[in-house]
C-alpha positions in Angstrom: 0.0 0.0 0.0 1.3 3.8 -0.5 -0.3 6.8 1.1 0.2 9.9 -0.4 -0.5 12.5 2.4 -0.8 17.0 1.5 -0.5 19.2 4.3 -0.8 22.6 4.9 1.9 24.8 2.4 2.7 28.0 0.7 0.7 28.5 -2.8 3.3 30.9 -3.7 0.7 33.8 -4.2 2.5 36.9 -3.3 0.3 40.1 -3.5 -2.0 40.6 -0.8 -5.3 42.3 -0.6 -7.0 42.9 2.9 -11.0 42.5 2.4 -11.3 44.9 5.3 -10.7 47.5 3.4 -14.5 46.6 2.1 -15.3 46.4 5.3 -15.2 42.5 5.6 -13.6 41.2 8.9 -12.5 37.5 9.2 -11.3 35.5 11.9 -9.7 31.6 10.1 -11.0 31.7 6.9 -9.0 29.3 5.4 -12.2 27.0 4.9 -15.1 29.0 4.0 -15.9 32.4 3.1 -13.7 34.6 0.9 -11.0 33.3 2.4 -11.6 29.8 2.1 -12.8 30.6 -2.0 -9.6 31.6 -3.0 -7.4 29.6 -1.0 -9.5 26.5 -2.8 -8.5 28.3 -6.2 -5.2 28.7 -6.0 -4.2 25.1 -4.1 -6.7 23.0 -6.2 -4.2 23.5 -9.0 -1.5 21.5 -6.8 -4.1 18.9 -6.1 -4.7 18.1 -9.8 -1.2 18.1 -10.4 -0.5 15.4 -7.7 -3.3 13.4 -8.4 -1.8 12.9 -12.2 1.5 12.2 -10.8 -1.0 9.6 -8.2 -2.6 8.2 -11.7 1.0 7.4 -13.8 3.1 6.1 -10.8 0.7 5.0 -8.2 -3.0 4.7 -9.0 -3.6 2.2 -6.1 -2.7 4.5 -3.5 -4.8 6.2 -1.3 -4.5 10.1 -0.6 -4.8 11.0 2.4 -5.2 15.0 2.4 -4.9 17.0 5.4 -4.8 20.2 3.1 -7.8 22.9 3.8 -10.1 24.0 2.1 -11.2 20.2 3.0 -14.6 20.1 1.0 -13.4 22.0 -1.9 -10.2 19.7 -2.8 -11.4 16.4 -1.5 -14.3 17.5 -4.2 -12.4 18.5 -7.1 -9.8 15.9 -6.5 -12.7 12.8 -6.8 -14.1 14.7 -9.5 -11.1 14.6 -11.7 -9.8 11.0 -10.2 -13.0 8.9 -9.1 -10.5 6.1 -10.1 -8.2 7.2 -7.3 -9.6 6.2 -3.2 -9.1 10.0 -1.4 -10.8 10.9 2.1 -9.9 14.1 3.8 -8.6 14.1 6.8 -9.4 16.8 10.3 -9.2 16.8 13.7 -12.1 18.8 14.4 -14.1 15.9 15.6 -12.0 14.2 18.3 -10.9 17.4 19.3 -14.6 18.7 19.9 -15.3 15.4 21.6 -12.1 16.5 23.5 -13.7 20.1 24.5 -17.1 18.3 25.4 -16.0 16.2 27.4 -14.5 19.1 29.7 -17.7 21.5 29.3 -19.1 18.2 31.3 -16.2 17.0 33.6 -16.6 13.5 32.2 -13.6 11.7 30.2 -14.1 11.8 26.9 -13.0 7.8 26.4 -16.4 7.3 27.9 -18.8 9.3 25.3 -20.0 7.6 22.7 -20.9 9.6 19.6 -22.3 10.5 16.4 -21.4 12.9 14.0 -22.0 13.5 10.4 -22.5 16.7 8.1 -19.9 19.2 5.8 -15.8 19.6 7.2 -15.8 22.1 9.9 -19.8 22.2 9.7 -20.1 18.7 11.1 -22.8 17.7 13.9 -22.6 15.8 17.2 -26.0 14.0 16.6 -25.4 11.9 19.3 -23.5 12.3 23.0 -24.1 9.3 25.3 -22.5 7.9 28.2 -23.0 4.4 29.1 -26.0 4.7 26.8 -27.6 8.0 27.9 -28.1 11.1 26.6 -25.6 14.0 27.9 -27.1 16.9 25.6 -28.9 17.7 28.6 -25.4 18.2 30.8 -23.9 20.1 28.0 -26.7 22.5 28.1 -26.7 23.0 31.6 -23.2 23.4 31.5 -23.7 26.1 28.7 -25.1 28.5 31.5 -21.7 27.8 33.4 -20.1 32.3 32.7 -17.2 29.8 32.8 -17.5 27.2 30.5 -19.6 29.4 28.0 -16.8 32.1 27.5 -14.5 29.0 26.5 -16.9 28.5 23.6 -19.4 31.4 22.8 -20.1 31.5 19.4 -20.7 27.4 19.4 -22.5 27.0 22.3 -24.8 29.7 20.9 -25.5 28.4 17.8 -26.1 25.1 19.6 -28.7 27.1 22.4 -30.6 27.7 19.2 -30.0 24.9 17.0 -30.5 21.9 19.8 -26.6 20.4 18.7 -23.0 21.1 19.3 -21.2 22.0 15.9 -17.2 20.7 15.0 -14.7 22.8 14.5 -14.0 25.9 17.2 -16.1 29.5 18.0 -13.2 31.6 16.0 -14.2 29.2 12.6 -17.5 29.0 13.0 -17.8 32.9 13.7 -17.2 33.4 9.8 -19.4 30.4 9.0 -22.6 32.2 9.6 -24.7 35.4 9.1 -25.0 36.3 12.4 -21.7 37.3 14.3 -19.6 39.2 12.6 -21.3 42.1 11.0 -22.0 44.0 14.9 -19.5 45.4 16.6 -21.2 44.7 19.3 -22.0 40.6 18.8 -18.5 40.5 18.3 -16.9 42.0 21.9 -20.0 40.2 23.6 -19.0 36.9 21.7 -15.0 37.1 22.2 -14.8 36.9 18.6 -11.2 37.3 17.9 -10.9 39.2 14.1 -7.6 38.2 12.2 -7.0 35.3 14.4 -5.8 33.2 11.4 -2.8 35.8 10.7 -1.8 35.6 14.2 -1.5 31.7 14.6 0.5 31.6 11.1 2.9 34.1 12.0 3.4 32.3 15.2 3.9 28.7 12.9 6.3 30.1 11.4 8.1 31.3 14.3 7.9 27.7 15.7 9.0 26.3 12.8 12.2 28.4 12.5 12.9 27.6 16.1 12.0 23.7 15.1 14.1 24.1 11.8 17.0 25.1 13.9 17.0 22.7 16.5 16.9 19.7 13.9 20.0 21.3 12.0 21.9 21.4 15.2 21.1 17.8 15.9 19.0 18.2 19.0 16.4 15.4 19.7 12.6 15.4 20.3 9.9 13.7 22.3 7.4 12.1 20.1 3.8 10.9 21.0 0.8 10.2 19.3 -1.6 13.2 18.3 -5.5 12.7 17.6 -4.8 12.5 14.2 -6.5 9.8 12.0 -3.8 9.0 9.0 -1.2 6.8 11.0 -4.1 5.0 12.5 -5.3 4.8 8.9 -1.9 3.1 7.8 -2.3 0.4 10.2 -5.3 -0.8 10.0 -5.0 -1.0 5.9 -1.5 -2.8 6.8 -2.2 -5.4 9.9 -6.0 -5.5 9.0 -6.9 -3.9 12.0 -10.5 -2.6 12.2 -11.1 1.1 13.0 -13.4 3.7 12.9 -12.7 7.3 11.8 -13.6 10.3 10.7 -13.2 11.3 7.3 -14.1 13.7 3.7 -16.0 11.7 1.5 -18.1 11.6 -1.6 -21.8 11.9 -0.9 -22.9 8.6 -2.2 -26.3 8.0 -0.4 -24.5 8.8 2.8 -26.3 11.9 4.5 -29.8 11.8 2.4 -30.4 15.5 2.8 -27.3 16.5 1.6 -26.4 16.8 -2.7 -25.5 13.5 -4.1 -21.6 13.7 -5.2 -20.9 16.9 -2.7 -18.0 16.2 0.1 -19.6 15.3 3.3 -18.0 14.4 6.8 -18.7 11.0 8.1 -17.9 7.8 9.7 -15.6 5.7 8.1 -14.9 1.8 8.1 -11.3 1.2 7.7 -9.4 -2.3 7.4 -7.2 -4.5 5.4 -9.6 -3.4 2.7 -9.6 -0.2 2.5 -11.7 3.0 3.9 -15.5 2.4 3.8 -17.8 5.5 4.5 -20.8 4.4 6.7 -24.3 5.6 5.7 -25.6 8.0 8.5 -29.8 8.9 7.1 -30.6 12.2 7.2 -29.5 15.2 9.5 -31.8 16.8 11.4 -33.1 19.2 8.8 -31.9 22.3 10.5 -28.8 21.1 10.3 -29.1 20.3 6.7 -30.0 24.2 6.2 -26.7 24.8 8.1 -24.5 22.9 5.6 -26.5 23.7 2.4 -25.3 27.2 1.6 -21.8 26.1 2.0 -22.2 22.9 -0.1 -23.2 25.6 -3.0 -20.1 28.0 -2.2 -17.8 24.5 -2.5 -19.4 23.8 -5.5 -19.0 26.7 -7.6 -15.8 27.3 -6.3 -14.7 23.4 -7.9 -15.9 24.2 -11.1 -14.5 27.5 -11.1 -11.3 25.6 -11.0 -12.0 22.8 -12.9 -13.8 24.3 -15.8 -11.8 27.9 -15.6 -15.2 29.9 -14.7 -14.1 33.6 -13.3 -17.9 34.1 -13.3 -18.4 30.9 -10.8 -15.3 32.7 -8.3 -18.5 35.8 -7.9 -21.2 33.3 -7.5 -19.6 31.4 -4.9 -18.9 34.9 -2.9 -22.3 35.7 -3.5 -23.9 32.8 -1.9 -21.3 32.7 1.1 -23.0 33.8 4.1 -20.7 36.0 5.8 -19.8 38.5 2.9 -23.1 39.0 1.4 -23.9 39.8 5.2 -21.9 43.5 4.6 -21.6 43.5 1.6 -23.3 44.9 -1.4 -23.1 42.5 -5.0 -21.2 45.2 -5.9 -18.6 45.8 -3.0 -18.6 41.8 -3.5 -17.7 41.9 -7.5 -15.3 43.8 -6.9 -13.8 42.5 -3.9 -13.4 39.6 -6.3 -11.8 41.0 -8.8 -9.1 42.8 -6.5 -8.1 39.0 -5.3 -8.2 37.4 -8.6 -5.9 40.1 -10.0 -3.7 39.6 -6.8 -3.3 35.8 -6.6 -3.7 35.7 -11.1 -0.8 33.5 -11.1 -1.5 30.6 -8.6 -5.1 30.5 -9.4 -6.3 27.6 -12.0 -6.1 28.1 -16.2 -9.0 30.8 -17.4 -9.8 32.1 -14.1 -8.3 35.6 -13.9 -9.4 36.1 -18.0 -12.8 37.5 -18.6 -15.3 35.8 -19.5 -18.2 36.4 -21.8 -19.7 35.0 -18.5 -18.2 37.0 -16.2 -21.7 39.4 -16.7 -24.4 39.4 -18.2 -25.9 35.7 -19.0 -24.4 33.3 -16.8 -27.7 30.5 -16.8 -25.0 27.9 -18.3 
């Protein structure tokens, strides 16, 4: 078996445009929203690149990709290999079990759970402990001052939703209407604006101090993260049976979701290879939650894949955060300061005009 795994890296875009300047403020965005859009665009290119290399020298092997935008790459990598076995890869789901498990002071080996839904935008459908329900402990615990300011914008979507949401309050912040247009929502909510500049200019700071330790020969502790690929390896190399978490295809998985969009979901994995579990239907609020974005991943794939400029405005109009400041015309051109600033990592007839870049675009 090989195992071809992508991680996080430089897209070797160079010019930088701040989408504050239209007054758009983002916390992560390295998944969804603008952010997310164009970070799909310019590192899809890289993913088709690899998975031609995967198709001439490897086709058996599995990709394991830990790369974000998740949804968008998983998507347009499947799309243009479906001969190729891919599931992304996240931590977001052991690591909210993790932070759920410490809202209720119980360890977190003992819940048993569900989860299913988009990357980042995934559910905990069920929380149990020796076979009962703890949604009511986490809710009680939600009026702990405490334990709510560790976790605001989550456990407020979940006070009005009725479920606890993957991925942390600074992501999820950017994943909605609701937060960061007020001023107000977001000193109340802790919402912390440009977080994801902060934590990558502090990576590379670790990994200048890391890089210099390992050139003068210094040693280092390892142990085992919460991360799903080496556990991956062995069980597809001893025939261990495991369940993850994984970025899959939609077929007939979640039944309210689009058939062929990239879902999150449990996943089956042995001497045989991954196998993505059926989970039914989410809740149908929940659905809602994950539909908008499933649009915005979409157009944003075949933007790359069929070099549509006109699909890179459609997907910012249908994000939820932008259009929640944002005019369709502060939005066009917002767009078209980014394309021109990233032109030359973003995929083949993307920064050229189109004849559908206005007017009729019903194609």
């Amino acid at each position: 078996m090989t195992t071809f795994f992508t991680g996080q890296s430089s897209t070797g875009a160079e010019a930088r445009v701040d989408p504050k300047k239209y007054g758009l403020k983002q916390t992560i965005a390295d998944t969804l929203g603008i952010g997310g859009i164009f970070r799909g665009l310019r590192t899809i290119p890289f993913m088709l690149e690899l998975g031609r290399d995967m198709r001439e020298m490897c086709p058996k092997a599995v990709l394991l990709n830990y790369t974000n935008p998740m949804s968008m790459l998983v998507w347009a990598f499947y799309e243009s290999f479906p001969e190729i076995r891919a599931v992304g890869l996240c931590h977001s789901v052991p690591y909210t079990v993790r932070e759920i498990a410490s809202y209720v002071d119980i360890p977190h080996e003992r819940i048993t759970f569900e989860c299913a839904g988009i990357n980042h935008i995934a559910w905990m459908t069920r929380l149990e402990v020796d076979g009962e329900d703890i949604y009511p402990l986490l809710f009680e615990a939600m009026e702990d001052p405490e334990v709510c300011a560790r976790d605001r914008v989550r456990f407020e979507l979940m006070r009005h939703l009725g479920y606890f949401v993957t991925e942390s309050s600074e992501h999820n912040a950017g994943y909605t209407p609701y937060f960061i247009k007020d001023d107000s929502l977001i000193e109340k909510l802790d919402i912390p604006i440009d977080e994801y500049i902060r934590r990558s200019e502090e990576n590379l700071r670790e990994y200048e101090e890391t890089r210099k330790k390992l050139l003068a020969g210094e040693s280092f502790e390892l142990e085992r993260s919460v991360e799903y690929g080496s556990l991956i390896i062995h069980s597809m190399t001893t025939s261990t049976p495991r369940l993850v978490y994984g970025n899959v295809r939609n077929d007939h998985l979640i039944d309210n979701l689009p058939a062929g969009c990239c879902v999150e979901v449990p996943v089956a994995v042995d001497g045989a290879g991954i196998h993505p579990c059926h989970t039914g239907p989410l809740p149908p609020q929940l659905a809602g939650m994950c539909l908008p974005h499933v649009s915005v991943q979409e157009l944003t794939v075949r933007a790359a894949l069929e070099g549509r400029r006109d699909h890179v405005y459609h997907a910012a109009m249908l994000d939820r955060h932008a259009p929640s400041v944002l005019s369709l015309d502060e939005i066009h051109n917002l767009v078209d300061d980014l394309i021109e600033a990233h032109r030359n990592a973003l995929p083949e007839g993307v920064p050229e005009p189109t004849e559908h870049t206005s007017g009729d675009t019903r194609r």
